[in-house]
N, C-alpha and C positions, 0 to 999 in steps of 0.2 A: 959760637957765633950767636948772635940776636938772632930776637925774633922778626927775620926779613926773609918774604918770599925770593927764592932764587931766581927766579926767573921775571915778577913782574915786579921786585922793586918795593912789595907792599910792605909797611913796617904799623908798630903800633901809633895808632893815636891818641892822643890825650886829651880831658873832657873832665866835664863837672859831676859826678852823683849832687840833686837837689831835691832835696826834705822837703816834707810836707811844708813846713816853714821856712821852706826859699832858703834853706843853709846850702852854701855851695861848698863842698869839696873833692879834692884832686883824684880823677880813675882812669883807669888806663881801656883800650879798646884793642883787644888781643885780635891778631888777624887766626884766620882757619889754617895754621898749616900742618901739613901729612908730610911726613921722610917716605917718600917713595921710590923703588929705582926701576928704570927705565934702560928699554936694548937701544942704542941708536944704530942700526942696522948700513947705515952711509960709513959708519967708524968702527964698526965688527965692535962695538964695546957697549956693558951695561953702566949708568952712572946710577949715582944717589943724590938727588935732589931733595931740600924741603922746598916745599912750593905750597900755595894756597890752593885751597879748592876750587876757586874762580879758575887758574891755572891749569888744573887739572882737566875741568872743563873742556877748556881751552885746547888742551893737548887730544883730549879723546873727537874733537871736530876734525882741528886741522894736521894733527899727528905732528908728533914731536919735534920732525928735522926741519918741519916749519916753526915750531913755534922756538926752536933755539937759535935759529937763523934770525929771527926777528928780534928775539933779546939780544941776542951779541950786536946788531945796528941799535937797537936802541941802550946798549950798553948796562942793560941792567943784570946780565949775568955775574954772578957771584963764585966761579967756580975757578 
């Protein structure tokens, strides 16, 4: 699979490196992601997500069975 966070959707973007002398060319901007796995305790099961660190965040606030609940309506789950 590419490099897309499972959970928020994030993928790489793309952008110029520019030279001292204004030379523009093509680089890529890798997102943060970590393979992590996770108990979800509502499914008695652990899964393995890659997910960004923004995400991870994210999870250690509002804990995971929210933060899957909210990908799967915004349809950004990958799994």
């Amino acid at each position: 699979m590419a490099r897309v966070c499972q959970l928020t959707g994030k993928k790489t973007q793309v952008g110029n490196n520019v030279s001292h002398a204004n030379n523009k060319t093509k680089r890529k901007f890798y997102p943060n992601l970590q393979k992590k796995r996770f108990y979800i305790p509502s499914e008695d099961t652990w899964i393995t997500l890659k997910v960004s660190t923004s995400a991870l965040r994210t999870i250690n606030k509002n804990g995971i069975d929210a933060v899957l609940k909210e990908a799967r309506e915004a349809g950004n789950v990958l799994l």
